[in-house]
C-alpha positions as CSV (number, residue, x, y, z in Angstrom):
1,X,158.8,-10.3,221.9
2,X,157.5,-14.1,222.2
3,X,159.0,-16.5,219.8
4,X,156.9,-16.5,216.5
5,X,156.6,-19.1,213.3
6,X,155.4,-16.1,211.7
7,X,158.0,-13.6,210.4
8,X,157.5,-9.8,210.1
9,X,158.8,-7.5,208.1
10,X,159.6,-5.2,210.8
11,X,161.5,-7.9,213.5
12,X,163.3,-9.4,210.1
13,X,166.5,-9.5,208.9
14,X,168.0,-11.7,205.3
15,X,171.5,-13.3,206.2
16,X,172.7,-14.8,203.0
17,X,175.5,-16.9,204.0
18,X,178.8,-17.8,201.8
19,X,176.9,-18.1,198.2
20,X,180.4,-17.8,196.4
21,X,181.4,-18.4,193.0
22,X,183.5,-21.1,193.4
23,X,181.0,-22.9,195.2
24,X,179.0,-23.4,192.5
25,X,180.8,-26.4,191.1
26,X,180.8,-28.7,194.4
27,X,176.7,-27.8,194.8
28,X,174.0,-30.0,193.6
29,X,171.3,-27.1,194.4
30,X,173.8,-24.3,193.8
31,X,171.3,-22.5,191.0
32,X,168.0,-23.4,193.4
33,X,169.6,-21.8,196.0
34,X,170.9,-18.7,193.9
35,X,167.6,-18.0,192.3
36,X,165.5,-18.8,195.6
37,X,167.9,-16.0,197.6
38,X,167.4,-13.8,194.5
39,X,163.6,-14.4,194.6
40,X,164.5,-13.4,198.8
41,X,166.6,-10.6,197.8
42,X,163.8,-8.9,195.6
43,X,160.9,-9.2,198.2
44,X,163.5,-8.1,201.3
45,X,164.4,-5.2,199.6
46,X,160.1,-4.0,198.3
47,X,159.1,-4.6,201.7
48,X,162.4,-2.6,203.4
49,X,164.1,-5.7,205.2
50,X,167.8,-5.4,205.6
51,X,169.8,-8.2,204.0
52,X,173.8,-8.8,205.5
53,X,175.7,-11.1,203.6
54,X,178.8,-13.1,205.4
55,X,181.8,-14.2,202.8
56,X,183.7,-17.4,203.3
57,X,187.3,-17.3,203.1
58,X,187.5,-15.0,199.6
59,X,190.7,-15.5,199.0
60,X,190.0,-19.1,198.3
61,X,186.1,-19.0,197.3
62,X,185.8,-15.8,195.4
63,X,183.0,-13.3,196.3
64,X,179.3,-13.2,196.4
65,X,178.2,-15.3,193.1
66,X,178.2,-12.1,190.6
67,X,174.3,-12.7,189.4
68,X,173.2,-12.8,192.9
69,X,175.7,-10.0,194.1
70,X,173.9,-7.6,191.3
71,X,171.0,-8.1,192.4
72,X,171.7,-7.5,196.3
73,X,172.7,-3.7,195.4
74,X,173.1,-2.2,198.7
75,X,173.1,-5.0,201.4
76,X,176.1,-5.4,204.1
77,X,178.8,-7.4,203.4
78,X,180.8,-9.1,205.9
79,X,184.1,-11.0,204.9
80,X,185.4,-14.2,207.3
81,X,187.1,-17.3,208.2
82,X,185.1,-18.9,210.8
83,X,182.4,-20.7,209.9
84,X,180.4,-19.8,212.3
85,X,180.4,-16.3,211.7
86,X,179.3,-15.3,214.8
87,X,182.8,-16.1,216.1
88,X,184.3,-13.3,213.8
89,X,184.9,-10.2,215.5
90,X,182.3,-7.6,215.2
91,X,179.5,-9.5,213.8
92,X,177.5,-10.0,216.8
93,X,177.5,-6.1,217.1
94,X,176.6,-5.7,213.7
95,X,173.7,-8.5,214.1
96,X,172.6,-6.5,217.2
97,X,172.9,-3.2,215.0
98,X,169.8,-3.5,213.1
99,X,167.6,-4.3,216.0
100,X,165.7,-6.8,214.4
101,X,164.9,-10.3,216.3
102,X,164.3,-13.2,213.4
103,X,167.0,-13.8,210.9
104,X,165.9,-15.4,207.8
105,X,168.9,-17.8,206.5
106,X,170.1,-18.5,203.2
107,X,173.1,-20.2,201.7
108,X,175.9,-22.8,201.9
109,X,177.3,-25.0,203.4
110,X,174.2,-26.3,205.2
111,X,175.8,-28.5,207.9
112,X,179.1,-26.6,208.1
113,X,178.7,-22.2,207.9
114,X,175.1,-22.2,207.9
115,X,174.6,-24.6,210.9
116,X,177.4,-23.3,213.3
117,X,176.2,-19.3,212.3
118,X,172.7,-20.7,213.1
119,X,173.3,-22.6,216.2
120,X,175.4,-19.9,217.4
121,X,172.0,-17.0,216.5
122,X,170.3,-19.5,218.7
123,X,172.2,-19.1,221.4
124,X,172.5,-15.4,221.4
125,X,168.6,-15.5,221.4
126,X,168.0,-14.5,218.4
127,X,164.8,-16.4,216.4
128,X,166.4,-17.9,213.1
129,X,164.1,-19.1,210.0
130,X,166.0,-21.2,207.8
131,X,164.8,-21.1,204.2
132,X,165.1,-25.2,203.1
133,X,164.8,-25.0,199.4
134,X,167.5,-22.0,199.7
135,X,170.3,-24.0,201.4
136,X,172.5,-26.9,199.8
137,X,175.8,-28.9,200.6
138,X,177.7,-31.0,198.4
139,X,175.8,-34.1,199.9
140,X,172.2,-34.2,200.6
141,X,172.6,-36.4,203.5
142,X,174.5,-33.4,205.1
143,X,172.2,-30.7,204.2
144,X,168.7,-32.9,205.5
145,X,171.2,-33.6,208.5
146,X,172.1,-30.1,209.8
147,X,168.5,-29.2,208.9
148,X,167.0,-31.4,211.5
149,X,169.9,-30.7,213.8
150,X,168.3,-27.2,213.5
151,X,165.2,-27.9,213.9
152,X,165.5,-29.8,217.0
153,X,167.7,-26.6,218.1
154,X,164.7,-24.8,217.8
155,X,165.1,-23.0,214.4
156,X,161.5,-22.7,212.6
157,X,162.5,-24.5,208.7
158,X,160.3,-22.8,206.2
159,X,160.5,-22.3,202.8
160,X,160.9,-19.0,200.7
161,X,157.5,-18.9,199.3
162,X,156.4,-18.9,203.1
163,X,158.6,-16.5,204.3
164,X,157.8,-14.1,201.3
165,X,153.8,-14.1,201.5
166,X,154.4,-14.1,205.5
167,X,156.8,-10.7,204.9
168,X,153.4,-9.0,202.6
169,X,150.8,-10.3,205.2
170,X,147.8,-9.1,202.7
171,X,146.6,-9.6,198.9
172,X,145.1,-6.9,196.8
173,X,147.7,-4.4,197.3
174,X,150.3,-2.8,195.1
175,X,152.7,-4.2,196.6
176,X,151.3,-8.0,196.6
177,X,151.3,-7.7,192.9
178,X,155.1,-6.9,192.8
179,X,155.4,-10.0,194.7
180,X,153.6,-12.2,192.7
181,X,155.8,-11.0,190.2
182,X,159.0,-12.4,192.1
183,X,157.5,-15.6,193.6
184,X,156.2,-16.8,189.8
């Protein structure tokens, strides 16, 4: 399949990356990133796109943040200590499990976990979307830093608004009303 700036629900997949608990207090966008993956979460799971979420280190960082975990349900979890967590054994295999070509990327940090996972998708071939307003480090500087650093790697930087009405492709349907209901 050609590389697309669209995404589809059927070639997507939601990797929320490292939104722990004890996080929260080093993040100036830790809440806008929580409730933007949450408003990700809800359309991923109406329009059936698998979400995998990686944990950072949980013996030191805590889990999933508990309001975001509750309302990711069912979704893969995948614990680890690189930060690129396509260095962690198995998760390559697991990436490649769900067959799905564009990974949609949320979470923290921008320029540390998020970046090296990304660059690493990259290189495997794999098309990555990375969600802007749901991504934060403890310094801006970093986070608009590993954003272009992305960009210029060839990820596509969208927001979740975009992502979301680009997932439902059409208005007037059932479902399109559920998703105005998350995105307002």
């Amino acid at each position: 399949m050609p590389h697309s700036f669209n995404t589809h629900t059927m070639q997507s997949l939601l990797l929320v990356v490292d939104i722990q608990d004890k996080l929260s207090p080093a993040m100036p966008r830790y809440e806008q990133v929580k409730q933007v993956t949450v408003q990700l979460v809800k359309a991923a799971q109406l329009l059936h796109i698998p979400i995998l979420v990686t944990e950072q280190y949980k013996q030191g960082l805590g889990e999933t943040d508990q309001q975001l975990k509750a309302q990711i349900g069912q979704a893969e979890f995948f614990d680890k200590t690189h930060f690129s967590a396509c260095k962690e054994a198995g998760f390559l295999e697991l990436i490649a499990s769900y067959k799905r070509p564009q990974i949609i990327v949320a979470g923290m940090e921008a320029h540390v976990c998020v970046l090296q996972t990304c660059l690493d998708l990259l290189a495997q071939g794999y098309q990555v979307f990375l969600v802007m307003d749901a991504v934060s480090s403890r310094n801006d500087l970093h986070r608009d830093l590993a954003i272009a650093q992305l960009r210029q790697a060839g990820a596509v930087i969208s927001c979740a608004e975009s992502v979301i009405f680009q997932w439902t492709e059409v208005a007037a349907t059932p479902v399109f009303k559920e998703i105005l209901k998350i995105v307002k």
